[in-house]
DOMIKOL-301805 format. One record per residue (C-alpha): residue number from 0; residue in three letters; z, y, x. Coordinates in steps of 0.1 Angstrom, whole numbers. Layout:
PT/nr/rest/z/y/x
PT/NUM/ALA/Z/Y/X
...
//
This chain:
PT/nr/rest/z/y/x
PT/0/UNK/0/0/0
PT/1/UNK/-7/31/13
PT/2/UNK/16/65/13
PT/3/UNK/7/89/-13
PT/4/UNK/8/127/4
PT/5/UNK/-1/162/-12
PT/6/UNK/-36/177/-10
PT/7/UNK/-28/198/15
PT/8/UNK/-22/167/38
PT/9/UNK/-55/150/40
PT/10/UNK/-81/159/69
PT/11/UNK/-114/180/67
PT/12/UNK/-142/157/53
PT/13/UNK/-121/131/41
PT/14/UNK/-117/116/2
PT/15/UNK/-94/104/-12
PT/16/UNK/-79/98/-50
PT/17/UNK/-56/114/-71
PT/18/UNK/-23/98/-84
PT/19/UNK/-7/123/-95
PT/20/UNK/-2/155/-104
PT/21/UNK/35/170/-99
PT/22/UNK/33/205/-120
PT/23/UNK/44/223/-153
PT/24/UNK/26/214/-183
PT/25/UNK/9/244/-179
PT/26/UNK/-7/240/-149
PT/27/UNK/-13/200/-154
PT/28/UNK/-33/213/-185
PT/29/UNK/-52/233/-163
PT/30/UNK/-61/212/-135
PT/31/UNK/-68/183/-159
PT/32/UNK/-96/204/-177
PT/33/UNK/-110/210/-136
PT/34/UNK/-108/172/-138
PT/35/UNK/-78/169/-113
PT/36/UNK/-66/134/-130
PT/37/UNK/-55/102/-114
PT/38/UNK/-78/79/-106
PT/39/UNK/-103/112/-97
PT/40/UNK/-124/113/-65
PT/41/UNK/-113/143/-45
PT/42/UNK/-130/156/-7
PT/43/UNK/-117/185/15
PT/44/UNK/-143/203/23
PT/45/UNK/-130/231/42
PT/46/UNK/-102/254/42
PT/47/UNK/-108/291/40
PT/48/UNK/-85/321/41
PT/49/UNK/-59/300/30
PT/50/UNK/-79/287/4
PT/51/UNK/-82/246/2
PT/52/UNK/-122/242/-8
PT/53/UNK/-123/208/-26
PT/54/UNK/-150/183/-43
PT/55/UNK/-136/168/-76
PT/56/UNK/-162/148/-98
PT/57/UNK/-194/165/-85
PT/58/UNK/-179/200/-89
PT/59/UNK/-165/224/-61
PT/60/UNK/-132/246/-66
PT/61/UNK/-111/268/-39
PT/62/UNK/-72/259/-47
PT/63/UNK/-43/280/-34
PT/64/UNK/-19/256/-11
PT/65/UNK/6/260/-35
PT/66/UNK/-16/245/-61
PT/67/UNK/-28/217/-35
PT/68/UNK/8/207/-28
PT/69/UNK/12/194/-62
PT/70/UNK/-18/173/-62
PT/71/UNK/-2/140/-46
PT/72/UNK/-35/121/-32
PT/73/UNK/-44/82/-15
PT/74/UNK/-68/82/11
PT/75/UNK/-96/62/-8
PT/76/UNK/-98/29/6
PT/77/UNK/-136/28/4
PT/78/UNK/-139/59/31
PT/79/UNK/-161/49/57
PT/80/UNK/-174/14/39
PT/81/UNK/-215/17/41
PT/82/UNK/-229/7/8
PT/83/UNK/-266/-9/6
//
């Protein structure tokens, strides 16, 4: 099993999975409608003036840190497997 770690955590480039999200109903609501569930596909692309630039289901967002720390991730296990 591997150890669940916030957003924030996970290296440039990489993907992962959400588990979790650890935030008021407020802002769950919010990221859920970015499509920020568990289960979702998630890559880092870049950070930018503090900004985390992520890929979530096809779609890019910018997410303040703050925001990113309450997204608890997995690196997904098929990073790196070629396919075909």
């Amino acid at each position: 099993m591997t150890a669940r770690m916030p957003l924030t955590m996970l290296s440039e480039g990489k993907g992962c999975r959400i588990k979790e999200v650890r935030a008021g109903l407020g802002l769950k609501r919010r990221l859920t409608e970015m499509g920020f569930t568990p289960s979702s596909s998630v890559r880092l692309i870049g950070c930018e003036r503090g900004n985390l630039l992520v890929n979530v289901n096809g779609a890019r967002y910018a997410l303040g840190k703050g925001m990113a720390m309450k997204i608890m991730v997995e690196p997904d296990p098929c990073e790196g497997v070629e396919l075909g």
